[in-house]
C-alpha positions as CSV (number, residue, x, y, z in Angstrom):
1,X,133.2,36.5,93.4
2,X,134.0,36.3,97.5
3,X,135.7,33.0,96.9
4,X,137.8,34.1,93.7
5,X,139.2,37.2,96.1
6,X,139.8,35.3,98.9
7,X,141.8,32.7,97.1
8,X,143.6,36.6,95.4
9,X,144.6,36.6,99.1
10,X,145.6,34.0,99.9
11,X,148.3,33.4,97.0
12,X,149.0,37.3,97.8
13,X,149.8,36.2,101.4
14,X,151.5,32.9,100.2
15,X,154.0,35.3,97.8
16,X,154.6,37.4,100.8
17,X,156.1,34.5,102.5
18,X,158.5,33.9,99.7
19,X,159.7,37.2,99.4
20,X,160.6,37.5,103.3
21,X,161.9,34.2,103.1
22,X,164.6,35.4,100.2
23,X,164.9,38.8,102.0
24,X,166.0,36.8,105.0
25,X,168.6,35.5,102.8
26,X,169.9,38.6,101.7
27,X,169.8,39.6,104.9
28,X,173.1,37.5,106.2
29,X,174.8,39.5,103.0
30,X,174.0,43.0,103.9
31,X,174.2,42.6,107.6
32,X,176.8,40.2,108.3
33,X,179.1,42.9,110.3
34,X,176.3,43.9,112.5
35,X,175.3,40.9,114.6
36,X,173.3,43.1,116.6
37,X,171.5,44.7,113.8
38,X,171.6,41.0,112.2
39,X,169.4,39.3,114.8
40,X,166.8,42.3,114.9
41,X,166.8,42.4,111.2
42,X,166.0,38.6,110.8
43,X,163.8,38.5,114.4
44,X,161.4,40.4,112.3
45,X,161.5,39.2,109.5
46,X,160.9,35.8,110.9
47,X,157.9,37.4,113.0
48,X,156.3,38.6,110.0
49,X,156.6,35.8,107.9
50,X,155.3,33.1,111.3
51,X,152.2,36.0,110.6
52,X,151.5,36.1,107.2
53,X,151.6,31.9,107.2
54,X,149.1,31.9,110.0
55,X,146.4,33.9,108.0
56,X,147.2,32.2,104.9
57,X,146.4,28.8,106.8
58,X,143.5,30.4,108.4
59,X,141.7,31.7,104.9
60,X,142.9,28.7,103.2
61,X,140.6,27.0,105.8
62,X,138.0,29.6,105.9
63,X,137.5,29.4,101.9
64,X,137.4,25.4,102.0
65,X,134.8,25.4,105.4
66,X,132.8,28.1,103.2
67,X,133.0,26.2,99.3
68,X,131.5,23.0,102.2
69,X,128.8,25.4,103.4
70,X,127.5,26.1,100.0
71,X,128.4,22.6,98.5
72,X,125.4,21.3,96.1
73,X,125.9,17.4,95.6
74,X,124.6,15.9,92.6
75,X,123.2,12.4,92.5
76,X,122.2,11.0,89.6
77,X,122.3,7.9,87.0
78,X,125.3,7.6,84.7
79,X,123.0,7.7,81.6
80,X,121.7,11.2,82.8
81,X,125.1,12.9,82.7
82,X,124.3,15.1,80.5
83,X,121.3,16.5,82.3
84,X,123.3,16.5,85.4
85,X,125.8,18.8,83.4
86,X,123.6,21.6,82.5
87,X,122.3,21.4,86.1
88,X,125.7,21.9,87.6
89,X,126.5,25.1,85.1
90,X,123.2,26.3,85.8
91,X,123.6,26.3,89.9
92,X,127.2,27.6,89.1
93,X,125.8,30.8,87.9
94,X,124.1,31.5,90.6
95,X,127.0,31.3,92.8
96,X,126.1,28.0,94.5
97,X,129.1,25.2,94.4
98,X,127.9,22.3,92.4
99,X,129.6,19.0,93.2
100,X,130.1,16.1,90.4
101,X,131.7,13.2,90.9
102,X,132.9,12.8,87.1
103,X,134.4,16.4,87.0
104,X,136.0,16.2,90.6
105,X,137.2,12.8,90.8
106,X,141.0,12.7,89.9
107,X,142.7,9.5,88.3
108,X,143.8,7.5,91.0
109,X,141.6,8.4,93.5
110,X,139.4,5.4,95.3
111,X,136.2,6.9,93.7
112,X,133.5,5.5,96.5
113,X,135.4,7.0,99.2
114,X,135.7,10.8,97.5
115,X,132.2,10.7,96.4
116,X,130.2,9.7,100.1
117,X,133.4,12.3,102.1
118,X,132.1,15.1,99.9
119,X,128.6,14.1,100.2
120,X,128.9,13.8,103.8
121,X,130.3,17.5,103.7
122,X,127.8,18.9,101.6
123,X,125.3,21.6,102.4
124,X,122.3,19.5,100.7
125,X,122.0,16.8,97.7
126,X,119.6,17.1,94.4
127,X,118.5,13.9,93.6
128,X,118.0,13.7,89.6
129,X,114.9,11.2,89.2
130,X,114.4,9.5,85.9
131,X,113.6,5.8,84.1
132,X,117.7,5.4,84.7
133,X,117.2,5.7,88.2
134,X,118.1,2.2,90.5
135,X,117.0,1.5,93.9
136,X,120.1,-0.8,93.7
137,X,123.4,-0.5,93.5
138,X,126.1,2.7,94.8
139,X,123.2,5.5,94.0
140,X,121.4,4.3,96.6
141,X,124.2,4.0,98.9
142,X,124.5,7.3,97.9
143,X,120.9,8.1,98.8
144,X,121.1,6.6,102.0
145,X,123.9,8.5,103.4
146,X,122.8,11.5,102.2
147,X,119.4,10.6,104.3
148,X,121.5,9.7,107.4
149,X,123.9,13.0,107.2
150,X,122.6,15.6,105.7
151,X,121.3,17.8,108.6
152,X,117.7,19.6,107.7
153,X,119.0,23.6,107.3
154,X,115.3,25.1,107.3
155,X,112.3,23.7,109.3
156,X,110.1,21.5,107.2
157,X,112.1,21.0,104.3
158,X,114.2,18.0,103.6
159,X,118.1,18.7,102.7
160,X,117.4,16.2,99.7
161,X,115.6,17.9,96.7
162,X,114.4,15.2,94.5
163,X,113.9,16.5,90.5
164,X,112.4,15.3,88.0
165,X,113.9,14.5,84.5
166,X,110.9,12.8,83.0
167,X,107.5,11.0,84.7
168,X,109.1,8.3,86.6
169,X,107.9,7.7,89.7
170,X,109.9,8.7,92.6
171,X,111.8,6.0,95.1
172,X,109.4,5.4,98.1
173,X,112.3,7.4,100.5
174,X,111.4,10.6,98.2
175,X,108.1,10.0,98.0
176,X,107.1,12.3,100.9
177,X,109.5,15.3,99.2
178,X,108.0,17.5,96.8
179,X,109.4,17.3,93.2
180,X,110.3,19.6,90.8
181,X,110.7,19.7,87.2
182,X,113.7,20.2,85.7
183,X,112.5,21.4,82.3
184,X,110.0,23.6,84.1
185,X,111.1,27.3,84.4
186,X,108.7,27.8,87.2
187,X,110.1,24.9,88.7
188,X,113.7,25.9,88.4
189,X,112.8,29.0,90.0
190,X,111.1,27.2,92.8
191,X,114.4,25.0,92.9
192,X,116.5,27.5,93.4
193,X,114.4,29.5,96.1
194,X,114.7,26.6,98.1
195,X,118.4,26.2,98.0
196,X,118.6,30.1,98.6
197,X,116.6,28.8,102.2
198,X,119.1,26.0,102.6
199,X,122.5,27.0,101.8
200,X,124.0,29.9,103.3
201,X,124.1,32.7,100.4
202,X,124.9,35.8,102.8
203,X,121.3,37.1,102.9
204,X,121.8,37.5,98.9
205,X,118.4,36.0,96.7
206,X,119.1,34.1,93.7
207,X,115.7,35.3,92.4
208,X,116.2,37.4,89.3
209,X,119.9,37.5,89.5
């Protein structure tokens, strides 16, 4: 809700800028035998405006640092899509900003290079672990920067989550991370306490929400 009214704000300030811009125009009609009154007139208009593009730069920034802060990157298998879905609609309801690659990727873009800049810029990353899983290949590149980048938020607790979509074992770099379940409502609930630790939620629990 915090992001959906700053972004109210920011189109709000953007409009503002239009309107001055056409009142400035309308401006040289209505005062064009003043020159005096002229230059005031368009001196503050021209104030106002420089103002209202400066906060509208500064929130635009402000709500792209924060949708960073409280980034959740997905890695997982192509062939577990769909579970990485329902985990992305279920971190979304409680507020948290779910990164993945196959919904955020545009045509064009050089997809290796947007997926590891908004991993690098991701609060933490949820590994999803199942018999699709490669030690090979990109998801491990993934892996690894993730590893290498991903600062650790909270004492004692890695900024990697590995979960569990069925009994396979987990990649020896996980190994030492405790895994949750994704089919386990317990689980989920631990899941999401952590995160709450991790990823700055402005003291509000996710817990019963």
């Amino acid at each position: 809700m915090r992001y959906d009214k700053l972004k109210i704000l920011v189109a709000s300030v953007s409009i503002l800028c239009v309107f001055l811009t056409v009142g400035s125009a309308l401006s040289i009609n209505l005062f064009a035998t003043s020159t005096e009154l002229f230059a005031v007139t368009m001196a503050l208009i021209s104030l106002v405006a420089a103002i209202t593009s400066i906060l509208s730069l500064a929130l635009s920034r402000k709500l792209t640092k924060e949708r960073k802060a409280n980034r959740v990157f997905l890695i997982y298998a192509r062939e577990d899509i769909d579970a990485a879905r329902n985990l992305k609609i279920e971190l979304k309801k409680h507020g948290f900003n779910a990164w993945l690659d196959i919904d955020e990727i545009n045509p064009g873009q050089m997809w290796q290079k947007a997926i590891l800049h908004a991993l690098e810029e991701s609060a933490v990353a949820i590994v999803l672990i199942s018999k699709n899983f490669s030690n090979k290949g990109f998801i491990q590149k993934e892996l690894n920067i993730a590893f290498d980048t991903l600062q650790n938020p909270v004492k004692d607790m890695s900024p990697v989550l590995p979960v569990r979509l069925d009994e396979s074992n987990l990649p020896e770099s996980l190994s030492g991370i405790y895994a949750i379940n994704l089919n386990d409502i317990e689980d989920m609930n631990r899941l999401l306490t952590s995160l709450n630790k991790m990823v700055p939620r402005d003291g509000r629990s996710l817990i019963n929400q």
